[in-house]
C-alpha positions as CSV (number, residue, x, y, z in Angstrom):
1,X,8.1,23.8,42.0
2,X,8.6,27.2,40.6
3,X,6.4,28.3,37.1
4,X,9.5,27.9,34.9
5,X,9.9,24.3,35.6
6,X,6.3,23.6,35.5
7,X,6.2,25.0,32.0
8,X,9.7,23.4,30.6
9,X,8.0,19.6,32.2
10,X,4.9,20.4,30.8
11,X,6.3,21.4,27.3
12,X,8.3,18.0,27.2
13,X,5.5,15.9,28.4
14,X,3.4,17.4,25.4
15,X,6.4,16.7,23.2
16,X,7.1,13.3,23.8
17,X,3.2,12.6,23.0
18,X,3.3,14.6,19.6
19,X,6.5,12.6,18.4
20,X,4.5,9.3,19.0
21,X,3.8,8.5,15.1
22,X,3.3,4.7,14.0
23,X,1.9,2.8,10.6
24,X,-0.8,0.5,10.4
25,X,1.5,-2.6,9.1
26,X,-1.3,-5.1,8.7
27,X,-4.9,-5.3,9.3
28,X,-7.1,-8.8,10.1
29,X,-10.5,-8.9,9.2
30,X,-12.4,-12.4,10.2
31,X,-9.3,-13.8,9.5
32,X,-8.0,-12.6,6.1
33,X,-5.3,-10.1,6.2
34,X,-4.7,-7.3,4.6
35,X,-0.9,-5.2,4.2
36,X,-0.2,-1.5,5.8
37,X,1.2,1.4,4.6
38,X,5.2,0.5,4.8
39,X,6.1,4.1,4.3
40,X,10.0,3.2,3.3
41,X,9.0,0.7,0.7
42,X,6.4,2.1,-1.0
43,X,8.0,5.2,-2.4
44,X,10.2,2.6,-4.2
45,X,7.4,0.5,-5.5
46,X,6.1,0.7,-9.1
47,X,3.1,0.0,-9.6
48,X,2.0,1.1,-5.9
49,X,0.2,-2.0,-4.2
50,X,-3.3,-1.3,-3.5
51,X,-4.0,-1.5,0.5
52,X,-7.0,-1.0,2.9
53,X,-4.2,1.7,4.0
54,X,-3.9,5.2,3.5
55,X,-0.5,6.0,1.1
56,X,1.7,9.0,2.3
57,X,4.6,10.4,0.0
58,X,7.1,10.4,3.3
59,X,9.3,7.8,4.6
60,X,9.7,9.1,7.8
61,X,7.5,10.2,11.0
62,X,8.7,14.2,10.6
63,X,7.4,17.1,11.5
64,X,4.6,18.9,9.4
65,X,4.9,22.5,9.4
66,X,2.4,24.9,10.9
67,X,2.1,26.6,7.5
68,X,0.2,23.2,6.6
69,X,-2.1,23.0,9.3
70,X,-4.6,24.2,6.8
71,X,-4.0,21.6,4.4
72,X,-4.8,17.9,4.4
73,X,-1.0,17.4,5.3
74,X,-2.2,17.1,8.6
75,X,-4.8,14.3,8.3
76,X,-1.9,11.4,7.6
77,X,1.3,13.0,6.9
78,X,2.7,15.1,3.8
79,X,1.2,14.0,0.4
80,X,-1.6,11.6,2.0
81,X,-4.0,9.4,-0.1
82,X,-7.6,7.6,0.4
83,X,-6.8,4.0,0.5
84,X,-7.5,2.2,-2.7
85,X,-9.4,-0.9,-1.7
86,X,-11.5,-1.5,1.4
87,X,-12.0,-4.7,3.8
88,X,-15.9,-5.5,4.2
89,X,-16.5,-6.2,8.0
90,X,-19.5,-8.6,8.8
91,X,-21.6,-7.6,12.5
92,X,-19.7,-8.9,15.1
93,X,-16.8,-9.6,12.9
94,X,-13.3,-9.6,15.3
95,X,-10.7,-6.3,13.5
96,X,-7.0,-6.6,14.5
97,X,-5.0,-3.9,13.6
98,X,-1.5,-4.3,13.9
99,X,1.0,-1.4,14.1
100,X,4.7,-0.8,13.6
101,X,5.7,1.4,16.0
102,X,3.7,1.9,18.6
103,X,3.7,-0.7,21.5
104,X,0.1,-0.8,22.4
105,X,-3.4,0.6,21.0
């Protein structure tokens, strides 16, 4: 296999993993659940609900530019918030975390 095709497979491999994005939809804590982030519905909703989730401003699973690298853009997606509530987690407590897009975590 010459260099060139070794470095065009390896440059798709590594871009297939960066385009895997995914939402937390719900979360289960000892048995009481708790909504995700639905990034299409919430920039509609007014008031925002309060989740154990982080909020983002986008409705999509785009790109963030390089120019935001630097900025906390990059932590989870373009206008990113702290959740607003928390779940309290007993020792030993069983966490399911359910996710929207990707198949397995």
């Amino acid at each position: 296999m010459s260099f060139l095709t070794k470095t065009l497979f390896a440059a798709l491999v590594a871009a297939a993993g960066v385009s895997a994005h995914g939402h937390v939809e719900s979360i289960s804590v000892g048995g009481t659940d708790y909504d995700g982030l639905n990034p299409g519905a919430a920039a509609n909703e007014n008031p925002r609900k309060e989740l154990v989730a982080w909020f983002a401003t986008n409705t999509d699973n785009g790109f963030v530019e390089p120019s935001a690298f630097g900025d906390a853009d990059i932590i989870c997606h373009r206008g990113a918030e702290n959740a607003v509530k928390s779940a309290k987690v007993k020792a030993g407590e069983k966490i399911t975390i359910k996710w929207d897009t990707w198949p397995e975590s």
